[in-house]
C-alpha positions in Angstrom: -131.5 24.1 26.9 -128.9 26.5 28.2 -127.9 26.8 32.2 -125.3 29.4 33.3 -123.2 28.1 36.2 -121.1 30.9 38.6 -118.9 29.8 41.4 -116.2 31.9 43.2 -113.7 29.5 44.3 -113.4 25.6 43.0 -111.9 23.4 45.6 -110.3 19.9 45.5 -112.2 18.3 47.8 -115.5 19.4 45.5 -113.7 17.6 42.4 -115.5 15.0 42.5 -119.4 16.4 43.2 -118.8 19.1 40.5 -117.6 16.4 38.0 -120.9 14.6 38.7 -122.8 18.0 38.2 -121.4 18.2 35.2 -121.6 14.8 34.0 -125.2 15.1 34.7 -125.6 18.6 32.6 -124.3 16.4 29.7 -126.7 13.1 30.6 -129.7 15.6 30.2 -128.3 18.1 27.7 -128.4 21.0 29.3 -125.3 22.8 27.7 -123.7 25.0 30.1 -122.2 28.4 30.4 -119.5 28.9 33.1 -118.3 32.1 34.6 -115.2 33.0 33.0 -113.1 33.1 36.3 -114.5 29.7 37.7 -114.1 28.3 33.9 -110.2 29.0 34.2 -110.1 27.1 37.9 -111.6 24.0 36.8 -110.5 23.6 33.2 -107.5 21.3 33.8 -110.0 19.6 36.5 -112.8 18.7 35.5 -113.7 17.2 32.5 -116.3 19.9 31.2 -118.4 19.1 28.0 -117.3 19.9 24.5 -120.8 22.3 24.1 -119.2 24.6 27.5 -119.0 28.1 26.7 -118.2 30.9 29.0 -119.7 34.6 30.0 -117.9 37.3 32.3 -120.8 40.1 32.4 -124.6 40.0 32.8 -124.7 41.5 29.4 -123.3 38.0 28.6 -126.6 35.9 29.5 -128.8 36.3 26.8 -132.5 35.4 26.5 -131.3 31.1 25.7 -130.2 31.0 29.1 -133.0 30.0 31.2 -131.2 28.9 34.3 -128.5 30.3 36.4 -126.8 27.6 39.0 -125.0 28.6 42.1 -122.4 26.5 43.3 -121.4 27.9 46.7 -122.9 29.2 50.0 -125.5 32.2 50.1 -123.1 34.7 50.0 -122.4 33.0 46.5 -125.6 33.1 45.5 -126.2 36.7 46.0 -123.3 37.4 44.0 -125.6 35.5 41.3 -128.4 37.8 41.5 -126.3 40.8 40.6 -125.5 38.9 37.5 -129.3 38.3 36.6 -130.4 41.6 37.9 -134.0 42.0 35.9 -133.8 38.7 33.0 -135.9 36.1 33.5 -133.5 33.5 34.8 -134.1 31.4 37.4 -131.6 30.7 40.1 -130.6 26.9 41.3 -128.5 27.5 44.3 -126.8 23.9 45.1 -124.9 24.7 48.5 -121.1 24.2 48.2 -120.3 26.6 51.2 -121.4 27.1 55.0 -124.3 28.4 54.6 -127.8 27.2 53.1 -130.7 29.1 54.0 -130.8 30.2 50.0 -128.3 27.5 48.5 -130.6 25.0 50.0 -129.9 22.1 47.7 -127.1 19.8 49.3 -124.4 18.5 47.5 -126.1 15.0 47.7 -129.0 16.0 45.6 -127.0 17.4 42.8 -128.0 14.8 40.4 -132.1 15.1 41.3 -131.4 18.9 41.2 -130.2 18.9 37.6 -133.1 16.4 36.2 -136.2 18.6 38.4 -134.0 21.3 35.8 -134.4 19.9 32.4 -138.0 18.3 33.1 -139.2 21.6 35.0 -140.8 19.4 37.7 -139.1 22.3 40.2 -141.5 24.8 42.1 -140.5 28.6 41.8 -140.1 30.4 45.3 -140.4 34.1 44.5 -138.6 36.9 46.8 -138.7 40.2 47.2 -135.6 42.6 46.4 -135.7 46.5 47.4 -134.6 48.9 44.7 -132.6 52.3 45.4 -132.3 55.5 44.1 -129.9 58.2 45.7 -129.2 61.7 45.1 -125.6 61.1 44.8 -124.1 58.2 42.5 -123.8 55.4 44.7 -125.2 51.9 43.5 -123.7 51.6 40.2 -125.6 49.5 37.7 -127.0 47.4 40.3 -129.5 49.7 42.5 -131.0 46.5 44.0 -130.8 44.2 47.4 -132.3 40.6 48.5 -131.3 40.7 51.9 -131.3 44.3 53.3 -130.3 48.0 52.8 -128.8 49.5 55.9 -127.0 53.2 56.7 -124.7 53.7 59.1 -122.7 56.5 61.0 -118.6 56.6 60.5 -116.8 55.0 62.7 -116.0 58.0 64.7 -119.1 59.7 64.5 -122.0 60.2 67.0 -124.9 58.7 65.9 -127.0 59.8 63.3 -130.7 61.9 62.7 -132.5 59.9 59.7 -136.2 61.4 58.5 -138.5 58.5 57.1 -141.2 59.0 55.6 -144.2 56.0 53.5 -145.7 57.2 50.6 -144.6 60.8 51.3 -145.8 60.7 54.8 -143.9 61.3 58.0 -143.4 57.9 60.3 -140.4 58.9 63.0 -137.3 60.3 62.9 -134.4 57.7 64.2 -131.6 58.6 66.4 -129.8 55.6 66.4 -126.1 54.3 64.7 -127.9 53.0 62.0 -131.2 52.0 60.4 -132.0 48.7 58.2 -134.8 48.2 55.9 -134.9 44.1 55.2 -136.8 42.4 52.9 -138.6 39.0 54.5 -135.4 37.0 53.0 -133.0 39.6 54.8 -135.1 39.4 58.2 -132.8 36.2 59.4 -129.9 38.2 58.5 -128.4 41.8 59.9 -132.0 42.5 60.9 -132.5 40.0 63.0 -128.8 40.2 64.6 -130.4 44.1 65.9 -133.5 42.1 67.2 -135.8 42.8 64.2 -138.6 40.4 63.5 -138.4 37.2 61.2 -141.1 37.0 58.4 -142.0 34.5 56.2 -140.7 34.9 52.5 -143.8 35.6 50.7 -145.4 37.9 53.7 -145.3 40.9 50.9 -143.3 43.4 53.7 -140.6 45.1 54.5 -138.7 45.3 58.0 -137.3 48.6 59.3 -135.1 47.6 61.9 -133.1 50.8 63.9 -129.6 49.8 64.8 -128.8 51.0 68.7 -131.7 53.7 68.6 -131.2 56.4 71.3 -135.0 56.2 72.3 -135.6 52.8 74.0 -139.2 52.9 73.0 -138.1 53.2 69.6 -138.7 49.3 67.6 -138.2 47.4 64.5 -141.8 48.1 62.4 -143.3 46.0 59.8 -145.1 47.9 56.8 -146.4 46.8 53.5 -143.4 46.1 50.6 -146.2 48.4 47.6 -145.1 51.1 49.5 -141.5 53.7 48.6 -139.6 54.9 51.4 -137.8 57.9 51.4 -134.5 58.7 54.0 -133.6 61.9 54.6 -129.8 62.6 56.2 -127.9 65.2 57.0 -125.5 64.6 53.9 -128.5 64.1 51.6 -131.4 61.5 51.0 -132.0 57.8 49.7 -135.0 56.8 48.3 -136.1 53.1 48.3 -138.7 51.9 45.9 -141.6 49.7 45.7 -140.2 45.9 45.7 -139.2 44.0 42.6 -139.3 40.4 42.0 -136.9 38.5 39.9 -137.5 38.7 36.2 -139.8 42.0 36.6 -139.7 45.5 35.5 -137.6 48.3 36.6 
């Protein structure tokens, strides 16, 4: 069995849990696959299996790989994702940072976590992500977001008109500085800061949350996540597409 293991930063005082995360990967022989950058910060540190091998690019992670572990906060992890993009790899987010809504597994658990790994006796928790298309070039290779899609005005600009439509139908025109469309695992983040709704994560739907709309009877909506969205602005127009789930099809 193969793991891939990402990590932005490696701190000292995490010397001794990483050692033991990697001590473990060995105990169950799970060989791992270390992001290049976070390979060169630990080698001299931590004292990695012979069987370690690294990766830099998603092209990298080939069909062996089976997991992808997460050794940070949740901003981490959604660096992760952009790495996985559409294989089917599942994600192990064990929470080195502030945060753990997604990196949810404490640093205390790190040796259950890696065993529930190589006897698959975890339970997959499936989310949403929004895929984009744009008139103009603006995504890159990675046309996708967990937490949320959002437009805004410039800094010095008056607010904005943006035309939405479901399915090809009209639904409202917003007025407003900004407009977010959240996926359930985005609605306790920028969504919910503008007083959007919080849903659970399997609720299949999306959140369209304006951001300081000019009507006051204007609110945050709920509508079904098999439906494409399609934003019209002044400088052109942003289509969002129907949701895809980790390992599935473009």
């Amino acid at each position: 069995m193969k793991a891939a293991i990402y990590s932005r930063v490696f701190e000292d005082e995490q010397q001794k849990d990483i050692q033991l995360f990697f001590d473990e990967l060995a105990n169950q022989k799970i060989k791992p696959v270390i992001f290049r950058s976070f390979f060169e910060q630990i080698k001299d540190k931590i004292n990695l299996p012979s069987t370690a091998i690294t990766f830099s690019v998603s092209e990298d992670l080939t069909e062996e790989i089976e997991f992808i572990v997460s050794l940070g906060g949740d901003g981490t992890l959604l660096d992760t994702i952009t790495l996985v993009r559409n294989k089917k790899i599942s994600i192990m987010g064990i929470n080195f940072g502030r945060l753990g809504f997604l990196a949810s597994i404490g640093r205390e658990d790190v040796k259950k976590a890696v065993i529930a790994m190589s006897q698959r006796t975890y339970v997959l928790d499936r989310r949403t992500l929004i895929h984009l298309d744009a008139s103009i070039p603006m995504f890159g290779n990675v046309p996708y977001a967990l937490n949320d899609f959002s437009i805004h005005k410039r800094d010095v600009a008056a607010m904005i008109k943006i035309h939405t439509y479901l399915n090809g139908e009209f639904l409202n025109t917003y007025w407003a500085d900004g407009l977010i469309v959240a996926t359930p695992t985005g609605s306790t983040g920028y969504s919910l800061s503008c007083n959007g709704p919080v849903v659970f994560p399997d609720s299949g739907s999306f959140v369209i949350t304006p951001v300081a709309p000019h009507n006051l009877n204007v609110r945050p909506i709920i509508v079904p996540d098999n439906i494409s969205f399609l934003l019209k602005l002044r400088a052109g127009l942003t289509r969002l597409s129907a949701p895809l789930t980790p390992g599935g099809k473009w």
